[in-house]
KETOR-395999 format. One record per residue: residue in one letter; y, z, x of N, C-alpha, C in turn. Coordinates in pm, whole numbers, padded with zeros to 5 digits, always signed. Layout:
% KETOR-395999
AYZXYZXYZX/...
END
This chain:
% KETOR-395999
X-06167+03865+05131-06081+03809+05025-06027+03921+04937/X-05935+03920+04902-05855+04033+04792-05906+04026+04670/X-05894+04103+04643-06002+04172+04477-05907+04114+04411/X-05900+04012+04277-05817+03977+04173-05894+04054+04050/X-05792+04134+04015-05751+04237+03892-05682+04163+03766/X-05691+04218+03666-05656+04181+03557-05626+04276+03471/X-05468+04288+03374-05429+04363+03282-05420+04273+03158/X-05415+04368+03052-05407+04310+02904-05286+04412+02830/X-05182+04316+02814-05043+04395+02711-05106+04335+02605/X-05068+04426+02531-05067+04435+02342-04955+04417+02290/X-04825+04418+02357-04699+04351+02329-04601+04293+02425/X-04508+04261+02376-04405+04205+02506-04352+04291+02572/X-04315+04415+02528-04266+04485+02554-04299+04568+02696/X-04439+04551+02712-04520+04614+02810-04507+04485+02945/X-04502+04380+02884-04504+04244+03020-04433+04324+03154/X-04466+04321+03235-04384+04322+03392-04239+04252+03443/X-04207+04308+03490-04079+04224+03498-04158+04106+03612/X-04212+04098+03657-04286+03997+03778-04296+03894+03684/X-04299+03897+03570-04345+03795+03463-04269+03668+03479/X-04152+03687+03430-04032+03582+03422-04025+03540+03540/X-04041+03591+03635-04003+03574+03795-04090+03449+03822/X-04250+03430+03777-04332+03285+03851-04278+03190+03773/X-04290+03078+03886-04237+02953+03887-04269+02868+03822/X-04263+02863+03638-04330+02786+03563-04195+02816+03495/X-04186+02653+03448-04083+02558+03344-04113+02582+03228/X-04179+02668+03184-04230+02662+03010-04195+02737+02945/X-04060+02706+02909-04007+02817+02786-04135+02912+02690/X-04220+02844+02664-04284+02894+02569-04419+03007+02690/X-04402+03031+02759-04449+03156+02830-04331+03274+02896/X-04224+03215+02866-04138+03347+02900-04134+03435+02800/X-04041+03545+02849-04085+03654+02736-04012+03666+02630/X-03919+03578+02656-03807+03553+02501-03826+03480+02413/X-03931+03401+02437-04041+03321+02326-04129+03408+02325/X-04206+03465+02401-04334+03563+02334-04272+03642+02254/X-04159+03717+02230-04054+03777+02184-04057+03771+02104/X-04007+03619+02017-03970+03597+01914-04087+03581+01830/X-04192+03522+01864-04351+03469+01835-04362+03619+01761/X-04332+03737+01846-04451+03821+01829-04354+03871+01678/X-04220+03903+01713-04178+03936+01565-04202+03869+01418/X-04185+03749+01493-04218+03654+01401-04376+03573+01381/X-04483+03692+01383-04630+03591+01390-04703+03560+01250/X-04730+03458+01225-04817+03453+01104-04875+03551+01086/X-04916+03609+00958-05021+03766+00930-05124+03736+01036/X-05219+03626+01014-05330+03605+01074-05373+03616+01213/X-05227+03642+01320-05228+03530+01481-05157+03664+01481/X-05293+03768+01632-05164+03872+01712-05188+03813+01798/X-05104+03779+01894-05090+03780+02039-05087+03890+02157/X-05153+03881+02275-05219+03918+02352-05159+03875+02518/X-05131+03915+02596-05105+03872+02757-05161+03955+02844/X-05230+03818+02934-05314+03877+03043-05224+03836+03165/X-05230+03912+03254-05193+03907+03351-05287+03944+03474/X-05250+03871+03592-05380+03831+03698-05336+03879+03837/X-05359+03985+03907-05324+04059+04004-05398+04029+04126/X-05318+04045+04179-05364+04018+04323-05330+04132+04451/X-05368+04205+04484-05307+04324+04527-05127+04374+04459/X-05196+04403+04356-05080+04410+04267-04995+04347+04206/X-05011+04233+04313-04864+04125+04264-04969+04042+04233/X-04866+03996+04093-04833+03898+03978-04879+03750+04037/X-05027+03656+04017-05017+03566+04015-05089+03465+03931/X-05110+03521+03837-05119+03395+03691-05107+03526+03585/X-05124+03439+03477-05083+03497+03377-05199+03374+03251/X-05163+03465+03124-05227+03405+02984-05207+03448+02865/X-05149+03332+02783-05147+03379+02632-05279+03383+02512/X-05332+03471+02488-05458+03485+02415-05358+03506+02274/X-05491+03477+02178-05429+03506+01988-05568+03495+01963/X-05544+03670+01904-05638+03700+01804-05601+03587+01636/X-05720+03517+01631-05658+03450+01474-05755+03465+01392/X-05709+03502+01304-05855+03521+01134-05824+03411+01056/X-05928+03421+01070-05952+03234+01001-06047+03253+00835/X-05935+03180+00721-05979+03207+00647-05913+03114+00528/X-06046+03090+00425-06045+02980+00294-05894+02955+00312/X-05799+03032+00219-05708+03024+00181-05610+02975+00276/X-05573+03045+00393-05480+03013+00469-05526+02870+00513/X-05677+02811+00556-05691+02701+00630-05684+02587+00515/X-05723+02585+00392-05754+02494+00296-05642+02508+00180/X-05518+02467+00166-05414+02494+00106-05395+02375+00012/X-05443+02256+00036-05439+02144-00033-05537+02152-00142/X-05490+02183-00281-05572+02183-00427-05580+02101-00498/X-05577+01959-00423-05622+01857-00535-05744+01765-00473/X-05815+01843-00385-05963+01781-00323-06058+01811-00500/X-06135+01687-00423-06241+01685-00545-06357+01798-00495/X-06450+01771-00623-06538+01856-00632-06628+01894-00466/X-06636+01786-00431-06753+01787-00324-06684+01813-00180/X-06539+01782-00181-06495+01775-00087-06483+01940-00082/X-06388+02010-00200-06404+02178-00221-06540+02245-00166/X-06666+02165-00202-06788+02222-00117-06805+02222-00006/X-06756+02125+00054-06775+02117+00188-06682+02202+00270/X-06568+02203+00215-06450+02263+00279-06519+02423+00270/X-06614+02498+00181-06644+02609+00141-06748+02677+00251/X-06816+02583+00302-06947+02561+00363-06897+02531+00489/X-06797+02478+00520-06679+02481+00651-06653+02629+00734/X-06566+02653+00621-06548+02792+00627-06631+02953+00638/X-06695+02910+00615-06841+03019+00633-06836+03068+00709/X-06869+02930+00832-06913+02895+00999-06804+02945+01060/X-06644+02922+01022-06561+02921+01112-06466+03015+01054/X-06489+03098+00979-06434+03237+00923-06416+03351+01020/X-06309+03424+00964-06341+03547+01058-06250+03524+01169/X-06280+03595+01260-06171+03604+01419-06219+03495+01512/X-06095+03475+01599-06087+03348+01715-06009+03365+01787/X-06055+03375+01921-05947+03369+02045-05896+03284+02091/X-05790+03248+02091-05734+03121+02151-05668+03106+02286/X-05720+03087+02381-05588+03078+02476-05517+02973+02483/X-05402+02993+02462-05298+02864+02410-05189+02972+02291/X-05098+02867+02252-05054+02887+02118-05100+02777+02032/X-05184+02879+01947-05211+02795+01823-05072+02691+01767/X-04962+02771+01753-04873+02734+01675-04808+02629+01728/X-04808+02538+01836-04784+02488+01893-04852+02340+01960/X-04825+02245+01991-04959+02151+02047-04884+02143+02186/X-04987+02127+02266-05023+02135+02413-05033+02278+02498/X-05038+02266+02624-05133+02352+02660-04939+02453+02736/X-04996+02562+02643-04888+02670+02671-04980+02814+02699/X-05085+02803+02770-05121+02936+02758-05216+02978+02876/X-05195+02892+03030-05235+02938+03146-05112+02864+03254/X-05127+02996+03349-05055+02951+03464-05042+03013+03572/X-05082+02966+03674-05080+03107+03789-05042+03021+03950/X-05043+03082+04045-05013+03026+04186-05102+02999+04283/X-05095+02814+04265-05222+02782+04329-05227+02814+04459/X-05113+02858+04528-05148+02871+04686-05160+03024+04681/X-05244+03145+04574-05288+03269+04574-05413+03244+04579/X-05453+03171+04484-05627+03163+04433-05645+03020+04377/X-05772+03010+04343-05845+02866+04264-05799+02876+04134/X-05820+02761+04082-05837+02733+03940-05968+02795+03870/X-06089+02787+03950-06197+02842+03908-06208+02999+03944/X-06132+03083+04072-06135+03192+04037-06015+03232+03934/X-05918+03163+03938-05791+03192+03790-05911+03203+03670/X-05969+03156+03649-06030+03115+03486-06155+03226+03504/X-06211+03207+03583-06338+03366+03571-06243+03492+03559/X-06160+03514+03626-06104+03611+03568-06037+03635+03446/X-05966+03536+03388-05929+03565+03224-06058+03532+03142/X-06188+03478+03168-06279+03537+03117-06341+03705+03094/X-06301+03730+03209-06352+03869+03212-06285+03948+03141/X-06127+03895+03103-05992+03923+03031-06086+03971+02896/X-06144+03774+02876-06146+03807+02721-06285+03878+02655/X-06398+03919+02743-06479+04006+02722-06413+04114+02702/X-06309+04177+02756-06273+04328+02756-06174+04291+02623/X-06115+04202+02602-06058+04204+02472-06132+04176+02334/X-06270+04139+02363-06330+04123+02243-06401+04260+02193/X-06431+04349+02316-06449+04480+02312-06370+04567+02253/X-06234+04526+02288-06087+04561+02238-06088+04588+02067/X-06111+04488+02023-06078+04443+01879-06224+04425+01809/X-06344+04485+01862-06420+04494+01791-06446+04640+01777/X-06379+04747+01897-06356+04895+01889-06256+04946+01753/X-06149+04836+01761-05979+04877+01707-06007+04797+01582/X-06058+04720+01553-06079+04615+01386-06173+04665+01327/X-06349+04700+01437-06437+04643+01340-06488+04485+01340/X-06425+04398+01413-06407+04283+01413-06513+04202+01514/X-06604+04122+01480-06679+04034+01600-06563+03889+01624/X-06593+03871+01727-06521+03770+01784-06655+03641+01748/X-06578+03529+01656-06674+03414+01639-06632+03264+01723/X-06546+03233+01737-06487+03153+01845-06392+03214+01965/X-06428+03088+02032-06335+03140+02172-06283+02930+02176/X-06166+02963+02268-06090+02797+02291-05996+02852+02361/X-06002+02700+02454-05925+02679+02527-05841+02557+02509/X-05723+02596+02449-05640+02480+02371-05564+02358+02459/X-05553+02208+02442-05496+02133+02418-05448+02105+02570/X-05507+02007+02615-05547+01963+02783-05497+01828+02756/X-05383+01755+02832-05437+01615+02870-05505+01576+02965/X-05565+01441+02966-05676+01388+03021-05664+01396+03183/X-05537+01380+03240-05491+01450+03380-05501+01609+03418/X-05509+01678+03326-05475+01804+03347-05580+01868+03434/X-05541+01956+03532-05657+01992+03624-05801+02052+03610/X-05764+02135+03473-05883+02249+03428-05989+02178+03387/X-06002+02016+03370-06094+01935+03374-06170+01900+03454/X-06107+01971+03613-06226+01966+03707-06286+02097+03748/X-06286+02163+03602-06389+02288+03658-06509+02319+03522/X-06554+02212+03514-06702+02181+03413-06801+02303+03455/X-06806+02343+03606-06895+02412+03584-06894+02511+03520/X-06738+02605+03525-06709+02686+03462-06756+02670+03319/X-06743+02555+03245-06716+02541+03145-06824+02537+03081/X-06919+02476+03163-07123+02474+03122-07126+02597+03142/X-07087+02677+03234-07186+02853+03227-07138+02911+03123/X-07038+02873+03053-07024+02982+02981-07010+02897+02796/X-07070+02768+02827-07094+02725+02730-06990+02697+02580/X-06879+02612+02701-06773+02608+02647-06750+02456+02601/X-06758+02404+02475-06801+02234+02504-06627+02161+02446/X-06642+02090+02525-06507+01953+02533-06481+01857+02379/X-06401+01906+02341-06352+01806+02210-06256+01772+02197/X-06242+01592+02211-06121+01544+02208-06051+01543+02025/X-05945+01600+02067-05878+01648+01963-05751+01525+01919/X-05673+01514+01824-05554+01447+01784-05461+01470+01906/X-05374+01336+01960-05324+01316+02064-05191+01384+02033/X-05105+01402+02111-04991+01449+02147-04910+01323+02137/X-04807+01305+02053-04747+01138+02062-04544+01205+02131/X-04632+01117+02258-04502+01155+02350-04395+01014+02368/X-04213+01062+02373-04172+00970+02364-04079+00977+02497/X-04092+00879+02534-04024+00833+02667-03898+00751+02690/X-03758+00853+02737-03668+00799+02705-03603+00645+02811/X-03584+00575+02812-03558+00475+02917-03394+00506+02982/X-03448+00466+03121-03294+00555+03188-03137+00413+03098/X-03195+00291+03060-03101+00233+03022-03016+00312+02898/X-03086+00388+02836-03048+00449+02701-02985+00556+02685/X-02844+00481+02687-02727+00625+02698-02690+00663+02586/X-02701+00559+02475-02647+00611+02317-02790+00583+02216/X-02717+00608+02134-02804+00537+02009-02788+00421+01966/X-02691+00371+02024-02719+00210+02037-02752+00128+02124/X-02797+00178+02229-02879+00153+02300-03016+00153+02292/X-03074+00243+02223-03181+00245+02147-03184+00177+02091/X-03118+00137+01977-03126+00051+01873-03154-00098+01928/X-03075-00100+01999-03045-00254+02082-03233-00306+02129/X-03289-00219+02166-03400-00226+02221-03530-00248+02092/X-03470-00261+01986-03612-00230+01897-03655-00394+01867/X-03714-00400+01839-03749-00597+01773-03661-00592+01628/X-03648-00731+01608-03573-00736+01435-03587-00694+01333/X-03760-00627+01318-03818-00578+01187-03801-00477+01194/X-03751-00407+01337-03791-00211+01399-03578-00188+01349/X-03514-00309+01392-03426-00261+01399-03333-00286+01274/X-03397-00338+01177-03380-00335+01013-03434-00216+00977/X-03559-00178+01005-03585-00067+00915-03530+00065+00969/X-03416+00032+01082-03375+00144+01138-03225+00159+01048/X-03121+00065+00996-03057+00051+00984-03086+00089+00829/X-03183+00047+00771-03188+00082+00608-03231+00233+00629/X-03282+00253+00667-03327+00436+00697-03180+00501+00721/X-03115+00472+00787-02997+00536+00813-02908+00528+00691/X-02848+00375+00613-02822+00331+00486-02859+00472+00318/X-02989+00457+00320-03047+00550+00284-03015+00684+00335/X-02983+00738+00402-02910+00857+00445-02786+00862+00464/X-02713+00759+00370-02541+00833+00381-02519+00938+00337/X-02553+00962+00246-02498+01052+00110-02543+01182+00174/X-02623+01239+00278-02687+01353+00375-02569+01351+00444/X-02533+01521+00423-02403+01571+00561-02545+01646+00663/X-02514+01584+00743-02625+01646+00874-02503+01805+00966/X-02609+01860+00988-02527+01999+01067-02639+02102+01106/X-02601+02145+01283-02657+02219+01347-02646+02383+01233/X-02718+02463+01206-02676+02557+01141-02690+02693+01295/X-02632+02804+01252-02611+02910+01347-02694+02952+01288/X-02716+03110+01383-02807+03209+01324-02791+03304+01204/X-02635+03316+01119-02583+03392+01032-02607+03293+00916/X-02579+03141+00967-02599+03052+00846-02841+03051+00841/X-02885+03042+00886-03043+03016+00882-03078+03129+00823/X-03032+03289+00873-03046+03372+00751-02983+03371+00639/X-02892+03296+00596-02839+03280+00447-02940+03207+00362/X-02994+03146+00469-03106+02967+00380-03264+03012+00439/X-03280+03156+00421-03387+03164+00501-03516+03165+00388/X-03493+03197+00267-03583+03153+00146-03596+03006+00140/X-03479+02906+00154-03497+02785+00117-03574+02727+00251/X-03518+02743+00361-03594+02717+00482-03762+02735+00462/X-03789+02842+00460-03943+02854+00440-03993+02757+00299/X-03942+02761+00176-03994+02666+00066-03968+02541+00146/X-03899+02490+00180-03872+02330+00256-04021+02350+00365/X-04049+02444+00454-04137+02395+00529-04281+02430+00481/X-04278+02464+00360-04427+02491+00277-04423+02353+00214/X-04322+02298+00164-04352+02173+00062-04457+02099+00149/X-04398+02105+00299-04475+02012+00408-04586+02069+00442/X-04565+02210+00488-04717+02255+00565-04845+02227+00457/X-04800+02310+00313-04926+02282+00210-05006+02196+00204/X-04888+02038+00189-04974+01930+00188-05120+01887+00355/X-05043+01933+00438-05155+01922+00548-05297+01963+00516/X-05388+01874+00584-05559+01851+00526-05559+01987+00522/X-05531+02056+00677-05595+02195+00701-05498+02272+00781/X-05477+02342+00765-05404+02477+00828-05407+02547+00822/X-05449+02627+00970-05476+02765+01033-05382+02890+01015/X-05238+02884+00987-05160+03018+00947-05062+02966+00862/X-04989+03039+00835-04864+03034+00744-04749+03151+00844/X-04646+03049+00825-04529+03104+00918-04514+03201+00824/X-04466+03313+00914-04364+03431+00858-04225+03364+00831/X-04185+03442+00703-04087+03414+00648-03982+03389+00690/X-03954+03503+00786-03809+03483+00889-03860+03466+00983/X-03936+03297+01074-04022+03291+01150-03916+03195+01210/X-03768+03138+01121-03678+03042+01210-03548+03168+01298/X-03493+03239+01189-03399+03342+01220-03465+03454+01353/X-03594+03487+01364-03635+03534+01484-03604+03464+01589/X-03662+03346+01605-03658+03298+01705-03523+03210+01704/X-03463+03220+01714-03297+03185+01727-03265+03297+01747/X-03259+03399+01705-03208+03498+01780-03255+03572+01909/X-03363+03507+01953-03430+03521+02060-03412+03414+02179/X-03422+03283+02120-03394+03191+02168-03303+03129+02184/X-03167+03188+02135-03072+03116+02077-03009+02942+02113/X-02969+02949+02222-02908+02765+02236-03072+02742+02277/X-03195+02786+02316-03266+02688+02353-03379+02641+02187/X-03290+02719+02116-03362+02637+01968-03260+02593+01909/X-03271+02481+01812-03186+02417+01766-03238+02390+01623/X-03158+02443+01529-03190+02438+01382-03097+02294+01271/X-03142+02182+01246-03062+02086+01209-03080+02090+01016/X-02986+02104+00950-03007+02089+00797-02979+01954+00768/X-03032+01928+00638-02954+01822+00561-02911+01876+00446/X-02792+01863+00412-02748+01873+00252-02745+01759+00202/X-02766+01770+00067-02675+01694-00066-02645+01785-00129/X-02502+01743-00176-02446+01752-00259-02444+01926-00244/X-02399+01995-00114-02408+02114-00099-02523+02174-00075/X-02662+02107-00117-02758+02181-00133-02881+02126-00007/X-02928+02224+00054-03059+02178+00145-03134+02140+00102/X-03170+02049+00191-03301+01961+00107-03386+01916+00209/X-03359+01946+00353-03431+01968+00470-03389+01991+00605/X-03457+02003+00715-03456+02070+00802-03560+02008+00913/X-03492+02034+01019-03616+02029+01130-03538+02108+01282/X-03663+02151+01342-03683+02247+01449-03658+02176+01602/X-03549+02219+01632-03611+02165+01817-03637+02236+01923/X-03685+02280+02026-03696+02364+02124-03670+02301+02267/X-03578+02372+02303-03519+02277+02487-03604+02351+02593/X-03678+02319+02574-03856+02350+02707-03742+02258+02853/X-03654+02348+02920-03617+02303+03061-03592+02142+03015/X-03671+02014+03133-03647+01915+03112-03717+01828+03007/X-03789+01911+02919-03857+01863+02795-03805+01909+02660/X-03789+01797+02590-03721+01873+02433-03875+01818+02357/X-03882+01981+02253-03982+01962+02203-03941+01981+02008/X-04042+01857+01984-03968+01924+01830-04095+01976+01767/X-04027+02102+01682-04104+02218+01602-04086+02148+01482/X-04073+02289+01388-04153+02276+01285-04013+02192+01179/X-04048+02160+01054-03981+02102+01005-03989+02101+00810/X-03935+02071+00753-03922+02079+00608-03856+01945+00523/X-03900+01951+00405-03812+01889+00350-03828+01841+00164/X-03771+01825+00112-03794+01807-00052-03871+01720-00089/X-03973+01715-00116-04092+01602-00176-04063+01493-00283/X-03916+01550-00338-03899+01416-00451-03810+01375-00389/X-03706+01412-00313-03615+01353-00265-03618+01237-00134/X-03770+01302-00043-03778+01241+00111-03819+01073+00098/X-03851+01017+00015-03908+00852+00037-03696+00826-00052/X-03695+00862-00158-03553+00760-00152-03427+00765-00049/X-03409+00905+00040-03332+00899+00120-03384+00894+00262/X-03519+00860+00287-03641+00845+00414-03637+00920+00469/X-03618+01059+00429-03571+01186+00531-03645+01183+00642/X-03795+01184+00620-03868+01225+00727-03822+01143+00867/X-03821+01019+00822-03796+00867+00941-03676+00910+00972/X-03550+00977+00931-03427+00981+00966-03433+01141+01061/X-03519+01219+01035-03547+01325+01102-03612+01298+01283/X-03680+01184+01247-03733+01119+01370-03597+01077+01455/X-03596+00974+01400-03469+00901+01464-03336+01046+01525/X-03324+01096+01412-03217+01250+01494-03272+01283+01576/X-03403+01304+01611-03403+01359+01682-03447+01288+01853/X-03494+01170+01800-03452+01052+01915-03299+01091+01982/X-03198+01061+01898-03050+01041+01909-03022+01206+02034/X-03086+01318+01958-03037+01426+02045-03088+01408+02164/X-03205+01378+02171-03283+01391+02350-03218+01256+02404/X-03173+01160+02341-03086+01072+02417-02890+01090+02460/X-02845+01164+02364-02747+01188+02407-02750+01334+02512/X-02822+01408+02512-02841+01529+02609-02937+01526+02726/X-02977+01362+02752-02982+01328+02859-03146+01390+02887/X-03201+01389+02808-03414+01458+02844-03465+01284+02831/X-03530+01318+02918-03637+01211+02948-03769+01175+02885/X-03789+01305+02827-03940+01304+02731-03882+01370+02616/X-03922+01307+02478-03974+01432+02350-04082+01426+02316/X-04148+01547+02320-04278+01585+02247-04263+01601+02110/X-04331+01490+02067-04305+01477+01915-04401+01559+01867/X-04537+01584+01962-04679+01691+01869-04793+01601+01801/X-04864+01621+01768-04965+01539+01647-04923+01543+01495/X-04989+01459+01432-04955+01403+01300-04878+01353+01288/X-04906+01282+01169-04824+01132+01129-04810+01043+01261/X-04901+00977+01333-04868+00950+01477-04839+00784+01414/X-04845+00699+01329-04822+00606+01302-04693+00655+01290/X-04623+00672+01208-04472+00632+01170-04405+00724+01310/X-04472+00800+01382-04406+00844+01547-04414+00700+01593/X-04519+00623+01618-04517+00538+01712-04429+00469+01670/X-04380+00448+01534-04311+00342+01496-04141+00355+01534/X-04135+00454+01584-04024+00573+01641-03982+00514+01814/X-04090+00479+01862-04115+00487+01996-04208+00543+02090/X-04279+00665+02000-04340+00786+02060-04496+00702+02115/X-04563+00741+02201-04678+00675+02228-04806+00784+02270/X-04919+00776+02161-05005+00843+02192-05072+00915+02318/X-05082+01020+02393-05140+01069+02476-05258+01172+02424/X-05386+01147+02448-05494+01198+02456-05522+01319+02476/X-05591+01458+02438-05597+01580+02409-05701+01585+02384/X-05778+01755+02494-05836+01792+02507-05902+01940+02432/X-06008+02033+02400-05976+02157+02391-06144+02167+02447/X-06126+02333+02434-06271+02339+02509-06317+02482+02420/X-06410+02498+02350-06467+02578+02273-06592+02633+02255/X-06641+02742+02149-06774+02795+02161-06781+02855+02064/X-06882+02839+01990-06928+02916+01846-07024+03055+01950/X-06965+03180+01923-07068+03323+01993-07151+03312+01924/X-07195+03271+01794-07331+03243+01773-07429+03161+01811/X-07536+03196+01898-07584+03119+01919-07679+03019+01847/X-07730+03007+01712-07746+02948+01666-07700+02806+01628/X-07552+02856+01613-07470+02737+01586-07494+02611+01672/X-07539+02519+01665-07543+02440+01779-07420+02369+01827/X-07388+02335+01954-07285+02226+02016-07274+02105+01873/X-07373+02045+01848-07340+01918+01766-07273+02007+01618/X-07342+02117+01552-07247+02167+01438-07137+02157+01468/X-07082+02230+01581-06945+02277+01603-06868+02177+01637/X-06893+02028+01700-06807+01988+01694-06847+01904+01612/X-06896+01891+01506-06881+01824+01350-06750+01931+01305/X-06794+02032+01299-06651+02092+01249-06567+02100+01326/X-06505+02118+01428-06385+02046+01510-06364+01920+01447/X-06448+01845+01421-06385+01691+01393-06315+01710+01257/X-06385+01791+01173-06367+01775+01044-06233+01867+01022/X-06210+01956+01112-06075+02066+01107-05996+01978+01156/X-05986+01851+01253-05872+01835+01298-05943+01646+01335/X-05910+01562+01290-05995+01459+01266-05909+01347+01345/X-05993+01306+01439-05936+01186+01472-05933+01042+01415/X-05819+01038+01316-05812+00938+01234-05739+00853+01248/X-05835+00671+01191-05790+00579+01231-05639+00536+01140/X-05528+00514+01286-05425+00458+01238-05405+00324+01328/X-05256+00254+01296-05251+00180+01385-05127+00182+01466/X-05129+00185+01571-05065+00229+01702-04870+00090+01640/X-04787+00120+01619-04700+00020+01602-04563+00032+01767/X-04548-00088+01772-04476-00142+01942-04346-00167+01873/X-04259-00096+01875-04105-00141+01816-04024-00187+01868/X-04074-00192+02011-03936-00237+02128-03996-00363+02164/X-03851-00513+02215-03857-00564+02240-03960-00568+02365/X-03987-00695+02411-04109-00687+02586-04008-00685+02689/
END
């Protein structure tokens, strides 16, 4: 059998040209998204690519992120009470410090393995980017100073294959936590406009679609370019802090010019949408054209303004309207807020990750008390907007 080898770039710049060349649909592993990522990375999150050799030639690949995990960046919300601040303190202790991720953090679902199943296994693919990430924890505990305290393997659905290699996953003491679902929306081939959509909702879905829109006259909607996103690139980032802050918990903070990078990297396959009043922005949201999947990113918007003109719900709905007039079959809407998604159309799909505290002390049941408590599967209720 042929010896499978393994390299580790420290930037994009170093990737192979063999890279772009394997046969994977995922914008977000080519190198014009690692590209933009890397110019544009939160302080906290470097990124890392392994690549998986096979008598030289190129057949899987992996996105690793170094991430430092810490009070401030993860716990941004300052109006927890007393006890909750303790706990959140006593959280952080445990899960401080550095974490390897394979995946993109910044991102939900699984963007960060892929290789050619008719070269090798799934189980020899994965022992070898283990062996990856021993030599990289060596890496960055030579070059930081730094111990490596988690390791993960991000954001699996319940089909996904790497679920049939447990053993891997027991030897090296990697344990399974179902995480907040992915709320995916599925376009119906009847649905050529947006009134076609509409046509399809029940009477209560398709009133509150019509007052949501009502509520958004007075909004001039517009794709912005890349000369206009650096003009609004202060307001852009305050619009998507009003939002990120409020979240329970979060792991980085975008770089500033973290939209203008990647548009200029990405250019038509990102799509930057504003809202004005009255001349002035008052929000925003992100899309990314992943091949036959449109995925929506990150997003912003004014906290006193979003319930009287329903921005957020009208941000949904736009972005319904684009993956239906440009003809995609799926949008990945991502996790959170999965109630008012469903109420959209979007329908929960189930998510996986697979993790390990290097301390061994820590036990399996700590760690995923804190998994639950970093990222909580909380009860909502699932809403059906379309007629039967």
């Amino acid at each position: 059998m042929d010896k499978l080898e393994f390299k580790i770039y420290n930037t994009s710049n170093a990737i192979p040209s063999q890279w772009n060349a394997l046969p994977n649909n995922d914008l977000f592993l080519k190198t014009e998204f690692l590209k933009a990522l890397e110019c544009s990375c939160p302080k906290n999150i470097t990124p890392y690519y392994i690549g998986v050799f096979k008598t030289k030639k190129l057949v899987g690949i992996s996105i690793v992120q170094r991430v430092q995990m810490y009070l401030d960046d993860a716990f941004r919300n300052n109006k927890d009470s007393f006890i909750t601040r303790k706990v959140k303190q006593i959280v952080s202790k445990i899960v401080r410090g550095n974490a390897l991720v394979v995946g993109n953090l910044m991102h939900t679902g699984q963007h960060g393995l892929f290789f050619l199943e008719e070269e090798l296994s799934y189980s020899s693919f994965l022992d070898v980017i283990d062996d990856a990430i021993i030599d990289l924890k060596k890496e960055i505990k030579e070059q930081y100073k730094k111990k490596i305290r988690i390791i993960a393997f991000k954001d699996y659905f319940e089909d996904d294959a790497i679920h049939n290699n447990q053993d891997f996953f027991k030897k090296h003491n990697l344990y399974k936590v179902q995480v907040q679902p992915n709320m995916i929306f599925h376009i119906h081939e009847q649905w050529h406009t947006i009134e076609d959509y509409k046509k399809a909702f029940t009477k209560k879905y398709r009133q509150r679609f019509n007052s949501a829109k009502n509520k958004s006259k007075a909004i001039v909607k517009r794709e912005l370019d890349l000369e206009t996103i650096r003009l609004n690139e202060t307001k852009l980032y305050t619009l998507y802090k009003n939002v990120s802050d409020n979240a329970r918990v979060n792991s980085f903070i975008l770089n500033e010019k973290h939209f203008s990078y990647l548009k200029e990297h990405l250019q038509d396959n990102l799509k930057l949408f504003g809202y004005f009043l009255n001349n002035e922005l008052i929000g925003f949201y992100t899309l990314i054209l992943n091949n036959n999947m449109l995925e929506t990113y990150f997003l912003g918007y004014d906290k006193v303004l979003q319930q009287k003109h329903k921005i957020y719900l009208n941000m949904l709905f736009d972005m319904a309207q684009f993956g239906i007039d440009n003809k995609y079959k799926t949008i990945v809407y991502a996790r959170t807020a999965m109630e008012i998604k469903s109420s959209i159309g979007a329908k929960p799909k189930t998510m996986h990750i697979y993790m390990k505290h290097t301390n061994n002390f820590i036990a399996n049941t700590v760690l995923k008390f804190i998994v639950k408590y970093l990222n909580p599967t909380r009860e909502w209720v699932e809403r059906h907007p379309f007629k039967e």
